[in-house]
C-alpha positions as CSV (number, residue, x, y, z in Angstrom):
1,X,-50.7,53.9,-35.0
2,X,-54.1,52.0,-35.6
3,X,-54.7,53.2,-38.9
4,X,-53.5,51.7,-42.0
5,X,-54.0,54.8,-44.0
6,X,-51.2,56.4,-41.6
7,X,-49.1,52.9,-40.8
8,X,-48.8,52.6,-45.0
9,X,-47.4,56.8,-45.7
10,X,-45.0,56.5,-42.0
11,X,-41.5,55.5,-42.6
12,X,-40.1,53.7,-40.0
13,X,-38.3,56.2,-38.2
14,X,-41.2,58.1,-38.0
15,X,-43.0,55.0,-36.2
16,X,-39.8,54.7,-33.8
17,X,-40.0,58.4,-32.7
18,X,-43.5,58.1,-32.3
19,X,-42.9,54.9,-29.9
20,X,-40.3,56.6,-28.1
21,X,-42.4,59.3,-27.5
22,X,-45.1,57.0,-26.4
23,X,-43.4,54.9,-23.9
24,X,-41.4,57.9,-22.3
25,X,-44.7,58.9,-20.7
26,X,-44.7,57.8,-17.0
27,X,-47.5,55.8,-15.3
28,X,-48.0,58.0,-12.7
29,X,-51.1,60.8,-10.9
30,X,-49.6,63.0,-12.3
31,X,-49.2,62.6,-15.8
32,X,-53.0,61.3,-15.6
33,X,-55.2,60.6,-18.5
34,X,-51.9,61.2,-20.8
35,X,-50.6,57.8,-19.5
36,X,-53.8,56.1,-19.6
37,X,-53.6,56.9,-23.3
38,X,-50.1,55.9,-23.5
39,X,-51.0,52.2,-22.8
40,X,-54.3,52.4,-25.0
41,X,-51.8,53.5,-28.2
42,X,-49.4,50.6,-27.6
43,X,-52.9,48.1,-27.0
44,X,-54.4,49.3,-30.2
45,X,-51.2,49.9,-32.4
46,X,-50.9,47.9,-35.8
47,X,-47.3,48.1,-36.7
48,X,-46.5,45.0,-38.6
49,X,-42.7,46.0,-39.1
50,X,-40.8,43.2,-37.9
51,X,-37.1,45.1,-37.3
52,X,-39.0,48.0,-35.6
53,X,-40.8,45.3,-33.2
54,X,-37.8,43.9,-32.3
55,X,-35.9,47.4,-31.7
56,X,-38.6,48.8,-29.6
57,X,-40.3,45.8,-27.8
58,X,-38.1,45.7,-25.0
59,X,-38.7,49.0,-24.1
60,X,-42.7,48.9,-24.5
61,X,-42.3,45.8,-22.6
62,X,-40.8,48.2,-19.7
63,X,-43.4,50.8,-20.2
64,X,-46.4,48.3,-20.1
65,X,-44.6,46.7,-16.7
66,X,-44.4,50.2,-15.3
67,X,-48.0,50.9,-16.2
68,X,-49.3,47.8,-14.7
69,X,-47.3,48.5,-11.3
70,X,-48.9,51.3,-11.6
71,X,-51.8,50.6,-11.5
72,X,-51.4,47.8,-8.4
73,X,-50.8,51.1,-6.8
74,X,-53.1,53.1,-7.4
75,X,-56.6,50.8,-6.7
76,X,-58.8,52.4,-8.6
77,X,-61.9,51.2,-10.5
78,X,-60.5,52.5,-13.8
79,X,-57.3,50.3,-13.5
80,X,-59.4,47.4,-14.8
81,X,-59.5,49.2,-18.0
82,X,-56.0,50.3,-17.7
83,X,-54.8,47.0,-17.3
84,X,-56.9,45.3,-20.0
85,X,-55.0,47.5,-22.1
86,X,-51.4,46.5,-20.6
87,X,-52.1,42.4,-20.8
88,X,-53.9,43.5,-24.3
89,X,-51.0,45.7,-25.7
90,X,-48.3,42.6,-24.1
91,X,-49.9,40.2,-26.0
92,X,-50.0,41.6,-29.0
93,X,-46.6,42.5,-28.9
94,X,-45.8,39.5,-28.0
95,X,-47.8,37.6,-30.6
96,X,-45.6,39.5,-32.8
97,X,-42.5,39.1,-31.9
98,X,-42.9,35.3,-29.7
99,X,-39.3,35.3,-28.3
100,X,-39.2,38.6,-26.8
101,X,-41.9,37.2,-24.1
102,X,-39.5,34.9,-22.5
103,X,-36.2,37.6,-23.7
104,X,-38.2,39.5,-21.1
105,X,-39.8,37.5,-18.7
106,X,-37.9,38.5,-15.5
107,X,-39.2,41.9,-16.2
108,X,-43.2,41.1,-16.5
109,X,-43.6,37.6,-15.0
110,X,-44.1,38.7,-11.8
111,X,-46.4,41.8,-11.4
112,X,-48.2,39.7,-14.7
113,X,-48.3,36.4,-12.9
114,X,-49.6,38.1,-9.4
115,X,-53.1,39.3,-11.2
116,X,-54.0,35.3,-11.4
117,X,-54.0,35.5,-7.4
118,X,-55.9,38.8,-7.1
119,X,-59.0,39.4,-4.8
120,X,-59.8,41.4,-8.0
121,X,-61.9,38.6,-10.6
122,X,-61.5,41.1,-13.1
123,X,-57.8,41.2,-12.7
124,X,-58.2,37.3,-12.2
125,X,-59.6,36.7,-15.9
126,X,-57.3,39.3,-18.0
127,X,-54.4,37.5,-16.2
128,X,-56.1,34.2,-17.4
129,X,-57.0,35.7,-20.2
130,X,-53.3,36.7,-21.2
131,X,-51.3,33.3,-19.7
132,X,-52.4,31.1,-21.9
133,X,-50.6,31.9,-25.9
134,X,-47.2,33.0,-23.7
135,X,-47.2,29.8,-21.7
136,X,-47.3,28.0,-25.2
137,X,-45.0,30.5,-26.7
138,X,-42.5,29.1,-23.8
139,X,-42.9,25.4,-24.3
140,X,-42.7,25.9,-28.4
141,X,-39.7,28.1,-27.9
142,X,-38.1,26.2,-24.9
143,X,-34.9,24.5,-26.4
144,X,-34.0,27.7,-28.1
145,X,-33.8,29.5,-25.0
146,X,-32.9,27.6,-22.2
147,X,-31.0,29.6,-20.4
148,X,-33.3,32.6,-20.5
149,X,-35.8,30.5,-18.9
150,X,-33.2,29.1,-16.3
151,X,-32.3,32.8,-15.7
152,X,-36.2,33.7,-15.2
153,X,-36.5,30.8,-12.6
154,X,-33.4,31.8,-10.5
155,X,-34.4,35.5,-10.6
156,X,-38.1,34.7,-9.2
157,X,-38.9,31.2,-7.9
158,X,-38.5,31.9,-4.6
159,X,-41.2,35.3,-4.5
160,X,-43.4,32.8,-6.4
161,X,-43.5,30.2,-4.8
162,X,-44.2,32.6,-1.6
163,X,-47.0,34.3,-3.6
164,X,-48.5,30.9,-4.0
165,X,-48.2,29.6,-0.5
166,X,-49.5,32.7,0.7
167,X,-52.7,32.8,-1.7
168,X,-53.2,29.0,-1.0
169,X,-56.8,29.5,-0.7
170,X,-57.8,31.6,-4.0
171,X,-59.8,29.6,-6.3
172,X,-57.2,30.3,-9.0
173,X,-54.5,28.7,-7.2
174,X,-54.0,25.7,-9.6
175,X,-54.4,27.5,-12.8
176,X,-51.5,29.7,-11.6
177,X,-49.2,26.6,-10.5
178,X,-49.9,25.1,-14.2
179,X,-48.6,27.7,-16.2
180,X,-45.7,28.4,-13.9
181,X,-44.6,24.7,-14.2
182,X,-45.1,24.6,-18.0
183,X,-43.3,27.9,-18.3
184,X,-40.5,26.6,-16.6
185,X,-40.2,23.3,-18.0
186,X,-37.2,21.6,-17.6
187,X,-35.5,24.5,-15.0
188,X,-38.0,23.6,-12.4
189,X,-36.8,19.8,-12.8
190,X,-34.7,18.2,-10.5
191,X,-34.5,21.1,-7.9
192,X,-35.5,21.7,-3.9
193,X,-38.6,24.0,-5.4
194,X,-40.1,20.8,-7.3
195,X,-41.1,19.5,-3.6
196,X,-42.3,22.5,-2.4
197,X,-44.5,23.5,-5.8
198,X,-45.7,19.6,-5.3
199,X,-47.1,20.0,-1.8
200,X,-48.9,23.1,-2.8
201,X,-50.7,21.2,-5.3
202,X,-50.9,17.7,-3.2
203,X,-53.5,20.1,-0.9
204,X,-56.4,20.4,-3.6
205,X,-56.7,16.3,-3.6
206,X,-57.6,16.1,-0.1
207,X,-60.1,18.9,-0.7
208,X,-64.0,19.2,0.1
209,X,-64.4,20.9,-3.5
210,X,-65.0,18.3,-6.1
211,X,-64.1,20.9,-8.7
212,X,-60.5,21.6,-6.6
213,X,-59.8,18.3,-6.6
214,X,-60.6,18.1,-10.4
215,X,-58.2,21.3,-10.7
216,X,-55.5,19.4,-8.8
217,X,-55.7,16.0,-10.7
218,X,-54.9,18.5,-14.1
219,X,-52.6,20.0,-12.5
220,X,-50.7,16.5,-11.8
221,X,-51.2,15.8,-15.2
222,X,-50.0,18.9,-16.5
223,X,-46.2,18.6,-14.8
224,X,-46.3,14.6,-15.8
225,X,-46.8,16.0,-19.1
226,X,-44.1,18.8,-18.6
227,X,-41.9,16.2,-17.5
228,X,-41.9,14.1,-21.0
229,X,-41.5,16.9,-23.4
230,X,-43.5,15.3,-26.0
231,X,-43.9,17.4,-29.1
232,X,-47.5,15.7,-29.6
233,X,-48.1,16.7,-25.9
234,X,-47.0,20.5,-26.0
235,X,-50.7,21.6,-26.6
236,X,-51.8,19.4,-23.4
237,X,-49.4,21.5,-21.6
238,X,-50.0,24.9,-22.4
239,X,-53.5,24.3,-21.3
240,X,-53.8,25.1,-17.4
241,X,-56.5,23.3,-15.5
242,X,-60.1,24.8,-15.3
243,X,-61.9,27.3,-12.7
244,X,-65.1,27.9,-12.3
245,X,-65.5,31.4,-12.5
246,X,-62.9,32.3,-14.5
């Protein structure tokens, strides 16, 4: 699916067998290296066929989140290169087809978002690696899909937020609360988990790290930002505050 000599001669049912076929295999021991290619097809694929995006990007979307559960599971030191391929293979498709990130947030936002808190800093940098074009995809797409992110903040503020208090101390802390609040945008506005996401980040001012309290001070900025909506302010936004590290 990489090569163009092949993409240019396949009709398009020929591509959609193919991708069934593809993301049927399950992530698990025992289907072994076969899934481990699975996920390195869809990373590496170069379908440019809008309609056939569209018709099977939910399900990779599925097969990626199933791979990169997967590999939470499993530990190993060849999951980095597994999941390089998953956040690689998501962002493409994604890139692709920008909608279908937020049409299917509630699906990959959370095993995705919990690699920014990992004790892993490989993990750590795909996930930052990764954040950044879907957080901007959200904020450019926002008003078109309003509900689906309201739906995405009901279905996992509450484990998030949890996640976050409970990795209070990782260096990537702030990074993570930035593109949560620019995801949400508006939904996160006016509610009980505004307070709570504000005295997680109210911590890194009164920290010892000048760099934390740098982090936190973006971080502010970021949700005042979030808060006017500016068109000439959406880049500002989808830029998460800087680690060390990272």
């Amino acid at each position: 699916m990489y090569r163009f000599s092949v993409l240019s001669v396949a009709t398009s049912e020929q591509l959609r067998i193919l991708l069934q076929r593809i993301v049927s295999i399950p992530p698990s021991v025992a289907s072994g290296k076969l899934a481990y290619l699975a996920v390195w097809a869809l990373a590496v694929q170069r379908i440019e066929r809008p309609q056939l995006v569209e018709e099977s990007g939910p399900a990779v979307v599925e097969a990626l989140v199933s791979a990169m559960r997967f590999g939470n599971e499993v530990g190993e030191a060849k999951v980095d290169a597994l999941m390089k391929d998953v956040f690689g293979a998501l962002g493409k498709v994604f890139k692709r087809l920008p909608r279908l990130s937020i049409i299917t947030a509630r699906a990959w936002f959370g095993p995705a978002f919990s690699q920014m808190l990992s004790d892993d800093p490989e993990l750590v940098k795909l996930a930052n690696g990764f954040f950044p074009s879907v957080v901007e995809q959200f904020i450019v797409l926002h008003d078109d899909h309003v509900n689906d992110i309201k739906a995405l903040y009901n279905a996992t503020i509450a484990e998030t937020i949890l996640l976050l208090q409970a990795r209070k101390e990782h260096t990537n802390l702030l990074t993570a609360w930035g593109h949560l609040v620019a995801m949400l945008g508006s939904s996160v506005h006016k509610t009980q988990s505004l307070n709570v996401l504000l005295k997680i980040v109210e911590v890194g001012f009164n920290s010892g790290s000048t760099d934390i309290r740098s982090q936190s001070h973006q971080a502010w900025r970021r949700l005042i930002l979030n808060f006017c909506h500016d068109g000439m302010q959406k880049d500002e936004v989808s830029q998460g505050p800087r680690s060390k590290g990272h």
